[in-house]
C-alpha positions as YAML, in Angstrom:
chain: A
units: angstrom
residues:
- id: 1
  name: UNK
  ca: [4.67, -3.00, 8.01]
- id: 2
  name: UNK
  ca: [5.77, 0.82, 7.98]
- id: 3
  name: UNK
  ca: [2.46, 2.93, 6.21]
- id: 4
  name: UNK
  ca: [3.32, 4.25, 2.41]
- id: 5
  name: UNK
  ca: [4.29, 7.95, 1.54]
- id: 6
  name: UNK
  ca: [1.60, 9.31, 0.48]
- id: 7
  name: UNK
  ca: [4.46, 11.34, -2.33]
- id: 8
  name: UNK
  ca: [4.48, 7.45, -3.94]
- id: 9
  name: UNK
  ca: [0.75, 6.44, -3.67]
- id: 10
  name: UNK
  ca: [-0.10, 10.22, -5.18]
- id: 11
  name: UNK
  ca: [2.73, 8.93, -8.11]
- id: 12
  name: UNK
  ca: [-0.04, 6.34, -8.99]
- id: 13
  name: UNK
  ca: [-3.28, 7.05, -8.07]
- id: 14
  name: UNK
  ca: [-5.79, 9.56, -7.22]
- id: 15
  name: UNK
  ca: [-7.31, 8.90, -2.86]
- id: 16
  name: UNK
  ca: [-11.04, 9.77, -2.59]
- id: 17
  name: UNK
  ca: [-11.35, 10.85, 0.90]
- id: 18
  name: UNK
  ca: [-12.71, 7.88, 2.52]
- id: 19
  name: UNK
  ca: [-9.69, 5.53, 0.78]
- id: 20
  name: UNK
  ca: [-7.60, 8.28, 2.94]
- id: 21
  name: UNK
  ca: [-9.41, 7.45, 5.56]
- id: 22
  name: UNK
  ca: [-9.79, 3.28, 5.08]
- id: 23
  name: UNK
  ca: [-5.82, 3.57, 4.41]
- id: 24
  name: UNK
  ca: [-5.20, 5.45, 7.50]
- id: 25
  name: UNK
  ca: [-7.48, 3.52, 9.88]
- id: 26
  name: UNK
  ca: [-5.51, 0.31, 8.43]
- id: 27
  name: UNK
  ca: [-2.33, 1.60, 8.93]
- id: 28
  name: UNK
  ca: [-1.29, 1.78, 4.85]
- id: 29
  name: UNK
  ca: [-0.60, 5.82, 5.14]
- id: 30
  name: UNK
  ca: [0.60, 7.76, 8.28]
- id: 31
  name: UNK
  ca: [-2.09, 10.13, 10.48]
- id: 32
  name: UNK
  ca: [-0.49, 12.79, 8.89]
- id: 33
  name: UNK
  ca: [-1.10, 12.12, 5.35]
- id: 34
  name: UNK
  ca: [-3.86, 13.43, 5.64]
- id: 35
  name: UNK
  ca: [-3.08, 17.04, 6.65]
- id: 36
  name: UNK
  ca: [-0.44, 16.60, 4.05]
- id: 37
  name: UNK
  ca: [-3.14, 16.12, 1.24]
- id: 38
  name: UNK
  ca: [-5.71, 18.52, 2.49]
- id: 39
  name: UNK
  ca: [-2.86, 21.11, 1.73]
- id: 40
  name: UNK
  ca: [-2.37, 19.79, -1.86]
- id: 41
  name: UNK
  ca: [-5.88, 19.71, -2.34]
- id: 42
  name: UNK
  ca: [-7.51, 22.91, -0.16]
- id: 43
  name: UNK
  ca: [-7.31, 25.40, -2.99]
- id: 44
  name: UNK
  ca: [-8.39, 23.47, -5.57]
- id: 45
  name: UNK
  ca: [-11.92, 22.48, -4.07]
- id: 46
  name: UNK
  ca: [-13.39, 24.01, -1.04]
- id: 47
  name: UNK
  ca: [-14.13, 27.39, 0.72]
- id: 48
  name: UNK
  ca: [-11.95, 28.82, 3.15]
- id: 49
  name: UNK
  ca: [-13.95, 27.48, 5.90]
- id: 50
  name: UNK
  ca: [-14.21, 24.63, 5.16]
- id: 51
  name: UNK
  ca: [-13.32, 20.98, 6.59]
- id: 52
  name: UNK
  ca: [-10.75, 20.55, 3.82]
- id: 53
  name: UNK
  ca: [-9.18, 23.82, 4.85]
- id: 54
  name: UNK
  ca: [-9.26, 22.73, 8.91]
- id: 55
  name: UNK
  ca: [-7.83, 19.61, 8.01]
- id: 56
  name: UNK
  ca: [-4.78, 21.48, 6.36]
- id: 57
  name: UNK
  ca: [-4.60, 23.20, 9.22]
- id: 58
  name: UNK
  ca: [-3.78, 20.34, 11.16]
- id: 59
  name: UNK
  ca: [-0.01, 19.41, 12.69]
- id: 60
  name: UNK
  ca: [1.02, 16.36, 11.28]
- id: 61
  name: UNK
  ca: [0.76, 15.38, 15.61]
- id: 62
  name: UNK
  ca: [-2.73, 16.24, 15.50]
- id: 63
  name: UNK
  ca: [-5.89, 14.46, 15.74]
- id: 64
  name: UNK
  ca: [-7.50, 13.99, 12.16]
- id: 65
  name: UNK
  ca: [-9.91, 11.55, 12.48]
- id: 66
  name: UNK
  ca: [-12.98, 13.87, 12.79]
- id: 67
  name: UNK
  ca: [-12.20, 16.27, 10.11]
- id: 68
  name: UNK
  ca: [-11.29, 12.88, 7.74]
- id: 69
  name: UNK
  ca: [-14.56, 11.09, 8.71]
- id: 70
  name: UNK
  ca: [-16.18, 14.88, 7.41]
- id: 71
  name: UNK
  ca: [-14.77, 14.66, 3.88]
- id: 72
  name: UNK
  ca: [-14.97, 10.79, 3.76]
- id: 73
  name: UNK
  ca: [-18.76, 11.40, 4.44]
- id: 74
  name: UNK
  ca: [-19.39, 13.79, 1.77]
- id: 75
  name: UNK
  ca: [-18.31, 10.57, -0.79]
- id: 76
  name: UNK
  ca: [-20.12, 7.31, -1.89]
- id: 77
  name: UNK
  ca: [-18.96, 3.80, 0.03]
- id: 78
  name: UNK
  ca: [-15.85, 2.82, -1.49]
- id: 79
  name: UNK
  ca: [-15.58, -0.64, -2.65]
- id: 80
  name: UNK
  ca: [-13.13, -2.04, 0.14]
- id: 81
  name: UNK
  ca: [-12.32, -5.66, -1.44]
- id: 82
  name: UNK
  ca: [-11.02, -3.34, -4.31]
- id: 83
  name: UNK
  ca: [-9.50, -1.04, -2.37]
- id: 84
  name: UNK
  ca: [-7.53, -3.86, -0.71]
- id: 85
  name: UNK
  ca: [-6.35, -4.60, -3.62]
- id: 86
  name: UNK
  ca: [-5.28, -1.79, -4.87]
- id: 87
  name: UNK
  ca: [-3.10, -0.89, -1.27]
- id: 88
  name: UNK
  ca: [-1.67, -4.52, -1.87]
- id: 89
  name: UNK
  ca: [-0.58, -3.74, -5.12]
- id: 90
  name: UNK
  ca: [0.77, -0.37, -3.87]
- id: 91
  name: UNK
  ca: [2.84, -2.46, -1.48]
- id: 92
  name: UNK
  ca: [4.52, -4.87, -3.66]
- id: 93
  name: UNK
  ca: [5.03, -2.13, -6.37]
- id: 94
  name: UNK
  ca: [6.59, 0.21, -3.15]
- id: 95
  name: UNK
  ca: [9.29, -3.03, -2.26]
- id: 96
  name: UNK
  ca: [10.03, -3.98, -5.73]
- id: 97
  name: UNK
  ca: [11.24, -0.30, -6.68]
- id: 98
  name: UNK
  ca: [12.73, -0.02, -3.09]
- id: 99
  name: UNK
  ca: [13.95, -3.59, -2.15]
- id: 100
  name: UNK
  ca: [15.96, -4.28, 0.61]
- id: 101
  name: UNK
  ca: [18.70, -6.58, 0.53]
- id: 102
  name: UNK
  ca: [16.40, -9.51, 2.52]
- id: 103
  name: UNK
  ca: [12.43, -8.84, 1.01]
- id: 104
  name: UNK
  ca: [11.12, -11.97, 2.38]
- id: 105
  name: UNK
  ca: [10.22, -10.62, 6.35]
- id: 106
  name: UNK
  ca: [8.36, -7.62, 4.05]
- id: 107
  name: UNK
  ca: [6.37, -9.74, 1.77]
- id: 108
  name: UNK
  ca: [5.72, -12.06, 4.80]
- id: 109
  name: UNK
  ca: [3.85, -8.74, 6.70]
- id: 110
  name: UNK
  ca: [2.05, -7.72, 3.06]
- id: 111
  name: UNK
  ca: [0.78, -11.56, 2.91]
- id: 112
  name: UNK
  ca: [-0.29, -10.91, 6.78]
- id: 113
  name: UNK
  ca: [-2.15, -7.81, 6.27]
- id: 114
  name: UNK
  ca: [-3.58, -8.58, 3.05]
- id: 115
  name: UNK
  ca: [-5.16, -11.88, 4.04]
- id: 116
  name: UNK
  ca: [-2.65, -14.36, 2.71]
- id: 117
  name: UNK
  ca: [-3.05, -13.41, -0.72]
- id: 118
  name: UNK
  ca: [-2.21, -16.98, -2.81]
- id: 119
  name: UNK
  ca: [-0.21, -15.07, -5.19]
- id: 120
  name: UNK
  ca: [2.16, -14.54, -2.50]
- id: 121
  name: UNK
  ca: [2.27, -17.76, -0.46]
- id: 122
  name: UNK
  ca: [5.40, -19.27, -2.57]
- id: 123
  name: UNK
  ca: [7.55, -16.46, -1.40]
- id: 124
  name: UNK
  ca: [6.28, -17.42, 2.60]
- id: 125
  name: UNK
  ca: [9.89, -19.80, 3.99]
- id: 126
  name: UNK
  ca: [6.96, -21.45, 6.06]
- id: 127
  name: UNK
  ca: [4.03, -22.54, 3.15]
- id: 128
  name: UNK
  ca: [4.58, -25.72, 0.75]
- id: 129
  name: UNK
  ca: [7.20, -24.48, -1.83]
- id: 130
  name: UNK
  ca: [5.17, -24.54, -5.41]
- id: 131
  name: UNK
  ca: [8.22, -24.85, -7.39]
- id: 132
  name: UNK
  ca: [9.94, -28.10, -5.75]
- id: 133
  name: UNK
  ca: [13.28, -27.54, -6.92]
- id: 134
  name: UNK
  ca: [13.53, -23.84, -4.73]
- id: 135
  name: UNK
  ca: [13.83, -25.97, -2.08]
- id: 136
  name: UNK
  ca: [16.76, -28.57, -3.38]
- id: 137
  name: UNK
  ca: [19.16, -26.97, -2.58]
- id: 138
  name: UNK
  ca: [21.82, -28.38, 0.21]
- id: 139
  name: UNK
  ca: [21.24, -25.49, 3.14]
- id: 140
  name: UNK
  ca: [18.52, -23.16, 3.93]
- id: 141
  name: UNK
  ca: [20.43, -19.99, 3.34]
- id: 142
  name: UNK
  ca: [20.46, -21.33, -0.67]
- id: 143
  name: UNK
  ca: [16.65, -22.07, -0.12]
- id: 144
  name: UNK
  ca: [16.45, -18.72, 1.20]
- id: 145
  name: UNK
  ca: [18.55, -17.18, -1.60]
- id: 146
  name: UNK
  ca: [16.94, -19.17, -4.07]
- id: 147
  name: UNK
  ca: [13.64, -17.51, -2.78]
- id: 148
  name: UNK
  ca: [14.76, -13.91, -2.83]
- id: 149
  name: UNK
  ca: [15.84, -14.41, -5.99]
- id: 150
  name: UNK
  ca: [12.45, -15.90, -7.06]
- id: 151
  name: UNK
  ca: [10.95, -13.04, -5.56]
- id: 152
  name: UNK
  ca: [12.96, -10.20, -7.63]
- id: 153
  name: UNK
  ca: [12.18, -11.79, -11.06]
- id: 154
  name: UNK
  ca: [8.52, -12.35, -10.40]
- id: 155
  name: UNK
  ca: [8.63, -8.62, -9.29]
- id: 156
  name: UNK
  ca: [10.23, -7.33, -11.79]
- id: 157
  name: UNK
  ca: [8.32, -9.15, -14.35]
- id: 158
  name: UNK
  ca: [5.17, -7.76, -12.49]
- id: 159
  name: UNK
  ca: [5.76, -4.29, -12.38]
- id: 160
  name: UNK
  ca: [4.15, -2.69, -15.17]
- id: 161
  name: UNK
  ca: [0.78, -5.01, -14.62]
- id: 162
  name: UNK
  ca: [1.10, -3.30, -11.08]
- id: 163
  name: UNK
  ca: [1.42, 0.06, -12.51]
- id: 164
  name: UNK
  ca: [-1.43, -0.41, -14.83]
- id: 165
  name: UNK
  ca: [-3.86, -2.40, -12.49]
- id: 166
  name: UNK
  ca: [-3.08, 0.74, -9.31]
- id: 167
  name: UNK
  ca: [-4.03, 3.32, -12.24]
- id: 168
  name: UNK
  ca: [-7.12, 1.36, -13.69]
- id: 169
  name: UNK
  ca: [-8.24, 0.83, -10.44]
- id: 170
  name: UNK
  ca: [-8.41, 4.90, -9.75]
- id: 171
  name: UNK
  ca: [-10.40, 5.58, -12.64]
...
């Protein structure tokens, strides 16, 4: 599961340091979102000398982890069931506006990484269909179709509860 851009999670919510961190360790946003966001953020908040400003400093090749475990520590614990939540929300949101033409091996990794989520076990090819008559049809490519297609309406129809939840959940 490629990380985020941190350009789309900024679109929706605000990162304390340590969900930079959390998302970084995990794998949700590159090593070098973080460099990326001490630049956005260095001369709105902390001295020239600061770990903030280092951290801008930083190649997008370069070791982070010490200068993001700095700022992280300067914040109170993040809640990280919530914060799970809100990167698994940031994922489905991320391939419903950018789906490709087969989403099923994507939501397949999300529902890996997220802990099998039960929301998202009808759209696994492998798990008990919930809605018997996906499965009727006469070959598994029309399963399969019948699936994606499953998939892009419950998306869709999801979106703006996405939206709303990601920017709730940064407040």
């Amino acid at each position: 599961m490629p990380p985020l851009s941190l350009a789309f999670v900024l679109a929706y919510t605000e990162l304390p340091w340590r969900e930079v961190a959390l998302a970084v360790e995990r794998g949700w946003l590159s090593a070098a979102a973080a460099p990326e966001l001490a630049r956005a953020r260095r001369l709105d908040e902390d001295p020239v000398r600061s770990a903030v400003w280092k951290l801008a400093e930083l190649q997008p090749d370069e070791a982070s982890r010490e200068l993001l475990g700095q700022l992280a520590a300067r914040e109170r614990a993040v809640d990280e069931e919530g914060v799970e939540r809100r990167w698994l929300t940031l994922h489905l949101l991320y391939l419903a506006e950018h789906p490709p033409s087969d989403p099923l091996p994507a939501l397949e990794e999300i529902w890996c990484e997220f802990g099998h989520p039960a929301e998202l076990s009808r759209f696994i090819r492998y798990m008990p269909a919930q809605d018997p008559t996906l499965v009727r049809r006469r070959t598994v490519e029309k399963n399969l179709e019948a699936l994606r297609q499953e998939w892009f309406a419950w998306a869709q129809g999801s979106r703006s509860s996405w939206q709303v939840e990601v920017r709730e959940a940064a407040t």
